[in-house]
C-alpha positions as CSV (number, residue, x, y, z in Angstrom):
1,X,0.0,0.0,0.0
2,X,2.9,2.5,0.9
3,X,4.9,1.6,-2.4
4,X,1.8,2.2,-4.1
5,X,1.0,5.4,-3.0
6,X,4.7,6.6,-3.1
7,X,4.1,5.8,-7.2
8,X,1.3,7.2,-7.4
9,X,2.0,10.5,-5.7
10,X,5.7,10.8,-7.2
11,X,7.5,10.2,-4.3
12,X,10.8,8.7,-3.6
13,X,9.9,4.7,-3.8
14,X,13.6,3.2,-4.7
15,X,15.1,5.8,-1.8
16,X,12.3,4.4,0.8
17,X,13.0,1.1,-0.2
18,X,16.4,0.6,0.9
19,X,15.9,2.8,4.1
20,X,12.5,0.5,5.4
21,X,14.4,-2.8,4.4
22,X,17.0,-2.7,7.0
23,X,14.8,-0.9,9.4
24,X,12.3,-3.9,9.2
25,X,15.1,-6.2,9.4
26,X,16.4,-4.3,12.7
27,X,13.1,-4.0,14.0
28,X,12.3,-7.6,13.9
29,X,15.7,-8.6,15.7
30,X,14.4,-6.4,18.6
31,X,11.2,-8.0,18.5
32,X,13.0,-11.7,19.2
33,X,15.1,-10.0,21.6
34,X,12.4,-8.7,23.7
35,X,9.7,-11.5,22.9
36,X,6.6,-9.6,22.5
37,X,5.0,-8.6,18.9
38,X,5.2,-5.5,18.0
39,X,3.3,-3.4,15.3
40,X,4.8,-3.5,11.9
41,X,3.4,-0.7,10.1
42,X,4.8,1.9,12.8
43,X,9.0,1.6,11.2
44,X,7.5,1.3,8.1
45,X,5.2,4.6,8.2
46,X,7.9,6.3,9.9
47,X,10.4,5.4,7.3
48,X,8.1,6.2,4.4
49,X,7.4,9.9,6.3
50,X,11.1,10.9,7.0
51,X,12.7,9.8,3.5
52,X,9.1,11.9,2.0
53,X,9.2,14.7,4.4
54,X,10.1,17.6,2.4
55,X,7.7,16.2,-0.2
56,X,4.6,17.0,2.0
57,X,3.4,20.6,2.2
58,X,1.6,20.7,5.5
59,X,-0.7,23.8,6.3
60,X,-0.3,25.1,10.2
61,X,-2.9,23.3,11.4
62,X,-2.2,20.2,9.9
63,X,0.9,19.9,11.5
64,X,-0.3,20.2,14.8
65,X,-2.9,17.5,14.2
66,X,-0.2,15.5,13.2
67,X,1.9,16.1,15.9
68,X,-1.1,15.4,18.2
69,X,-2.4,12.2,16.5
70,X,1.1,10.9,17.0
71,X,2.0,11.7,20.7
72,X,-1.6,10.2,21.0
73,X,-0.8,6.9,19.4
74,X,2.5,6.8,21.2
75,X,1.2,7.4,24.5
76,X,-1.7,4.6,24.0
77,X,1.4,2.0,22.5
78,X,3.1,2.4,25.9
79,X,0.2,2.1,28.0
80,X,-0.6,-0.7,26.2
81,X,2.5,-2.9,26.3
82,X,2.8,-2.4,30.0
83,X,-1.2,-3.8,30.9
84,X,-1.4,-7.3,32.4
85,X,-3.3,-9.8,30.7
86,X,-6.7,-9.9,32.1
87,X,-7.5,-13.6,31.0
88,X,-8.0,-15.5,33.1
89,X,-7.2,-19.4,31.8
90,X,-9.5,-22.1,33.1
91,X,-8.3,-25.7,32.8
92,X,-11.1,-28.2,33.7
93,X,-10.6,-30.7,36.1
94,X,-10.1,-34.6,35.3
95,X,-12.8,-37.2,35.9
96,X,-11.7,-38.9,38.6
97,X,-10.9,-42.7,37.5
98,X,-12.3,-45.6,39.0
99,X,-15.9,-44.1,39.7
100,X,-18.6,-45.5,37.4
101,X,-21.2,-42.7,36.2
102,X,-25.0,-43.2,37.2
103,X,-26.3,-46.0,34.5
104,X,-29.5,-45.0,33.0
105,X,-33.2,-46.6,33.3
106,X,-33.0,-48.0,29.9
């Protein structure tokens, strides 16, 4: 979807490229190294923005949205990987061998 729009918008697509590839490849060593899964699109969207950056003619406003949207999202990924897991795991309980179970009538 990125590469796409970076064609179709006449962006920098070889440039971004060979900056998200070793990125990605970074970023998943540190996700082996610390064991938890971690968002891909966040290197790549960050990649994509700083190689394009001088391509995007942001009004005022927009960029403080931006800047807002992102310490927003940031916030919200930290909170996030520091919660507890709140479920709860029930494992059900053996039948006890060597009891017979009620016989029917029939």
């Amino acid at each position: 979807m990125f590469l796409v729009a970076l064609f179709r918008f006449d962006l920098r697509p070889k440039r971004t490229v060979n900056v998200v590839v070793p990125v990605l490849l970074a970023y998943m060593f540190l996700v082996t190294l610390i064991g938890k899964p971690l968002p891909a699109l966040v290197p790549i969207g960050t990649c994509v923005l700083l190689v394009n950056w001088k391509e995007f003619k942001l009004t005022k406003d927009e960029r403080m949205a931006t800047v807002g949207v992102t310490v927003l999202g940031l916030a919200l990924f930290t909170w996030g990987m520091f919660q507890k897991p709140t479920d709860k795991i029930i494992v059900p309980s053996r039948p006890e061998t060597g009891r017979e179970s009620p016989k029917s009538p029939s």
